[in-house]
N, C-alpha and C positions, 0 to 999 in steps of 0.2 A: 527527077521529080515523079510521085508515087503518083498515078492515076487515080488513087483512091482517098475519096476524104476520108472514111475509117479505115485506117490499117488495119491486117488481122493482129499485129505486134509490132510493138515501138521499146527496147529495153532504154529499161531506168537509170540514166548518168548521173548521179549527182554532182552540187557544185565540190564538193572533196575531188571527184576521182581526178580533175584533170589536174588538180596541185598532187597530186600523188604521185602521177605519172610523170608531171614535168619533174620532181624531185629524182624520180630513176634516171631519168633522162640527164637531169643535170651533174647524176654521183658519178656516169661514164661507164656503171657496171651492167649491163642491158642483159646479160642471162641469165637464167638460174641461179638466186644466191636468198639473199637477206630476206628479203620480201615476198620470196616464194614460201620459205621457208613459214614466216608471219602469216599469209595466208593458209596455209594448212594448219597451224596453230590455232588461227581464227575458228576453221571448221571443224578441225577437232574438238574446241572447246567448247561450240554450239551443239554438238552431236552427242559431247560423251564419248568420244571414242579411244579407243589405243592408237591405228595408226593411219593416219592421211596421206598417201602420195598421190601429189601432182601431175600430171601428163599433157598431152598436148590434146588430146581429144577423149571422150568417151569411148569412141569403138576401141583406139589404141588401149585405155583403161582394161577392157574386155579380153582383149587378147594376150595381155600382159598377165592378168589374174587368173586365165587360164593356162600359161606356160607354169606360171609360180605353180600350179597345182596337177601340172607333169600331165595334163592332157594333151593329148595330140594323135598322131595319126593310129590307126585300128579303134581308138575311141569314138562314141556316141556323146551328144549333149544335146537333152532337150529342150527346143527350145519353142516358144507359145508363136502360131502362124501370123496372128494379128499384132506386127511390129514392125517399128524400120527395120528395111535389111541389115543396119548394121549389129545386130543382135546375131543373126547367124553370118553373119560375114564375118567375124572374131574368130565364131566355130572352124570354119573353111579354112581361116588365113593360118590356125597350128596346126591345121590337118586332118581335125577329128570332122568327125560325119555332124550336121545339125539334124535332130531328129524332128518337123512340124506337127505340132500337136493343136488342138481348136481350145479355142478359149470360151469362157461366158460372153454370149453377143449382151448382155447390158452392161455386167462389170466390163469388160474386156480385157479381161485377165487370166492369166490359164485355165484350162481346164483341170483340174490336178486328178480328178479319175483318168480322162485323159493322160495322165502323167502315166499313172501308173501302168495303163495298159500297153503303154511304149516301153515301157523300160526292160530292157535285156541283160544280157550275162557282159554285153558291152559298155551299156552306160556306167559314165564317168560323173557326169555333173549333170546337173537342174539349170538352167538359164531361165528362170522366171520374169518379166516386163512388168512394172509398176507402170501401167501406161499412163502416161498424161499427168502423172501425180499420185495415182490412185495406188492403194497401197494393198501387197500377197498377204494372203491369209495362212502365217505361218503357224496356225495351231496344227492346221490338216496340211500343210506343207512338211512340216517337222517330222508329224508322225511318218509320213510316206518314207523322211530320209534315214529314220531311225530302222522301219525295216528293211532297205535296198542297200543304204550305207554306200549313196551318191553323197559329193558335195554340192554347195546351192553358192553361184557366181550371180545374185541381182544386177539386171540391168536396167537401174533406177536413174537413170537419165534425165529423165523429169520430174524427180520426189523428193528433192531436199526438203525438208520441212514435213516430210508426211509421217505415219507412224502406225503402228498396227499393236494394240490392245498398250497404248501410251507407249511403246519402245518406239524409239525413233529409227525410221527408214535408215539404215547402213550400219545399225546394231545388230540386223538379223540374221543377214545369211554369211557364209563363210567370207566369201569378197562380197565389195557392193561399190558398184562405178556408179558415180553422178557424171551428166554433161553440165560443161557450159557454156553452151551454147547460146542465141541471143534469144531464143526462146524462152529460153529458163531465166527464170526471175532474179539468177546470181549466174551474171554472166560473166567472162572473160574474153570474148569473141572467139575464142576456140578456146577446147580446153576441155580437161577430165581431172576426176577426183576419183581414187581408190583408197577402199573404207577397210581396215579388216584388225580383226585382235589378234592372228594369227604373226607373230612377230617373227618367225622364220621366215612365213611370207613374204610378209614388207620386206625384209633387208633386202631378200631376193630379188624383189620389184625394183629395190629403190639401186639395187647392183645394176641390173638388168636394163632398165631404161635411162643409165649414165655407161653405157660403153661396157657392161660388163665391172665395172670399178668392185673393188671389196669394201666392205663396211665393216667397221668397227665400233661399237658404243654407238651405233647409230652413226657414224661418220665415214665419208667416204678416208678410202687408202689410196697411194698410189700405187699400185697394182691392180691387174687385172686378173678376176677369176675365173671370169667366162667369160663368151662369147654375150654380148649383149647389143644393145641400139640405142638409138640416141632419141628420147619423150620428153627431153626436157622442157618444163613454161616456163617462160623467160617472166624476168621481174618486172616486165612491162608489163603485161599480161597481169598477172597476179595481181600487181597495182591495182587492177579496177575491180579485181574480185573482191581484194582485202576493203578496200574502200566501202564496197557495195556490201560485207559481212557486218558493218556497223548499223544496216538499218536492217538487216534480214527478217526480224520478225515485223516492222511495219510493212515491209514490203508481203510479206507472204498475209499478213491480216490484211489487205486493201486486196489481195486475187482473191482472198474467199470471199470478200465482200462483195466484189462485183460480184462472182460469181452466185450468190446468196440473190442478187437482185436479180441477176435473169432466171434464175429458179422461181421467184416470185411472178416474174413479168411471164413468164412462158409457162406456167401451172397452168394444167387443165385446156390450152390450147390443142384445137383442134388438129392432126398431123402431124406434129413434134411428140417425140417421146423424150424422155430425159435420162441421160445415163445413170447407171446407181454407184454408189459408192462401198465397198467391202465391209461387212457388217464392223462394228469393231474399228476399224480404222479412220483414218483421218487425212484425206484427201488436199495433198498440196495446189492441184492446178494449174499444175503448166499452162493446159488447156482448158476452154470450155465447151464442151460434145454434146449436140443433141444428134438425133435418128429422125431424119424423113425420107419420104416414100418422094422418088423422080428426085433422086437428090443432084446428079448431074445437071439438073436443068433448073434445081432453087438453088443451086447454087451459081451458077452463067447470069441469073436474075440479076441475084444478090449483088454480084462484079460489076454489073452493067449500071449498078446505082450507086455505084460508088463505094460499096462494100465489099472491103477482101475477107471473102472465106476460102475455107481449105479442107480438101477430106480429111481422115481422125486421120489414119497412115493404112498401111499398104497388108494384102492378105499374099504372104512370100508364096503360097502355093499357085497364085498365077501370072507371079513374076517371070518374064526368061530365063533370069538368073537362079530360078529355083524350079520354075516348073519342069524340066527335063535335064535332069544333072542326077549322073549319077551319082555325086557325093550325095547329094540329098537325099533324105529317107522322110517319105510321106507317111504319117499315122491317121486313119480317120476318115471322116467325109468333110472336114470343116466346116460346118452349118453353120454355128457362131460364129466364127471366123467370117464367112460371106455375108453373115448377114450385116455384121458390125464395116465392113469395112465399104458396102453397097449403101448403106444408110449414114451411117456418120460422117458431121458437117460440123466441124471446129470453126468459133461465133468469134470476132475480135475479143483479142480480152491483154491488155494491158496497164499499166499500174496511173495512166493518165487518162485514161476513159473515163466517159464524163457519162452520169444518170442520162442528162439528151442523147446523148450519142447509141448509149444503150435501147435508148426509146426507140431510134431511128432504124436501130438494128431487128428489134422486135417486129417494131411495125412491118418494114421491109420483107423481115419472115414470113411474117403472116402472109402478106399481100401477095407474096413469089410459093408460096404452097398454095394459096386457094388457086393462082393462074395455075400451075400447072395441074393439082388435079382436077380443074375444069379442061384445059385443054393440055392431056400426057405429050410428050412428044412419039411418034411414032418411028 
């Protein structure tokens, strides 16, 4: 039982997905088959895309779509500081170097001067973060890759649904991993989705994360070509994704819309900044981030009334696992980077959040910023 009346996230089950699930349950085929298949059908078909593979997680997604594109060890890939680790833990796990680069502290999304001031006679790939929903600015992304002639692996995690000058999130960069995580508003309780037109690619992936199997027409063979491993989402799994892709655009219209109200409720308050969104694009929202100052202590506030908030995520340069590693290669002073990751405080925001409950949120805000800048903690 949660301690908190407001969750910071509660994912959306509808009454579909448990007849869905019990229907897997009852056909006896419990892995990878029919309905995983249906599911990436679904998302292909929402997206536009050429090809969808399945996996068991996001980070695996990352790792995967960086083998398909022959990076690995003496390789660099850069990747934006302000992100989960599992952005450059992908990097680490085929061997190439992560190079951290500082992002925009309001977007918080790469820096792409940045980019290019890291980039060597080593760099391989771009690992750009759509953090939170928000979507890369691939006019001045493109260009950079047109003269260095890296490829760009999105780690769009949280952007189903978002889009940058109308193309939709997983049409842009060479691969593009979604999670599904229960964060994200199309969940599977675990689970990745890889995005890409490159149809050498796919086969590769889709060999790769069945055992190495060969493909034909799109079909597995039974033989093996390589050395591969086992990503497969079972048709359990899938079940509640395929389920949940029948409402996808209600569901992603109700996170803007909360979202749309606490922009309203929190304008102009005093100590809240509000994060911006990439000129041109169109912000799915995983999350919703604002920036204050003692945010440590509005946020213990916040918890203490029955509100769960959570920092935006983590700046890898003063992780352990990144701060003194040799793989790692530090670019920068990360001023954005600390500053976004010192301030940002992600608000509840789920698809059953009620106007009150938002109210109570705001209020609370308010009330947990004026204590502590009356009284800082020392």
């Amino acid at each position: 039982m949660s301690r908190y009346t407001i969750p910071l996230m509660r994912p959306w089950i509808g009454a579909g997905v448990k007849k869905r699930v019990e229907a897997v349950l009852d056909s006896g085929f419990l892995t990878e088959g029919t309905v995983t298949r249906s599911f990436e059908d679904a998302v292909r078909s929402y997206l536009g895309a050429q090809r969808v593979i399945a996996v068991t997680s996001a980070t695996v997604g990352l790792e995967v779509a960086l083998r398909a594109l022959d990076v690995g060890p003496g390789d660099e890939v850069i990747v934006p500081d302000f992100t989960y680790p599992a952005s450059a833990h992908a990097v680490s796990l085929v061997g190439a170097t992560p190079v951290l680069v500082d992002v925009h502290p309001r977007l918080m999304t790469i820096d792409l001067f940045a980019v290019e001031q890291a980039i060597t006679s080593r760099t391989k790939s771009v690992m750009p973060v759509s953090v939170f929903g928000n979507p890369i600015d691939y006019t001045q992304l493109n260009s950079l890759k047109q003269r260095h002639g890296f490829s760009v692996v999105e780690d769009a995690a949280p952007a189903l649904g978002a889009s940058f000058n109308n193309v939709p999130v997983g049409l842009l960069a060479d691969i593009t991993v979604f999670s599904l995580h229960p964060r994200k508003f199309i969940t599977t309780g675990e689970g990745g989705l890889i995005v890409t037109a490159n149809h050498a690619c796919a086969d590769w992936m889709m060999s790769y994360k069945q055992f190495g199997m060969g493909i034909s027409d799109g079909r597995l063979q039974s033989v093996f070509e390589r050395v591969g491993s086992n990503h497969k989402l079972s048709d359990i799994l899938a079940a509640v994704g395929l389920e949940q892709m029948k409402n996808v655009d209600m569901l992603l219209s109700k996170r803007v819309d909360l979202c749309e109200y606490y922009n309203k409720s929190l304008a102009g308050v005093n100590g809240v900044t509000q994060s911006e969104v990439t000129p041109n694009g169109f912000h799915s929202r995983q999350s919703y981030i604002v920036f204050v100052e003692h945010r440590d202590q509005v946020m213990a506030q916040l918890r203490e009334r029955g509100i769960e908030v959570q920092i935006g995520t983590y700046a890898l340069h003063r992780e352990p696992a990144f701060k003194e590693n040799a793989g790692v290669r530090h670019h920068g002073e990360f001023t954005g980077s600390n500053w976004a990751f010192e301030h940002s405080l992600a608000l509840p925001l789920y698809h059953e959040l009620t106007g009150p409950e938002q109210d109570k949120v705001v209020h609370e805000l308010k009330s947990a910023i004026r204590a502590c800048a009356e009284s800082p903690a020392r």
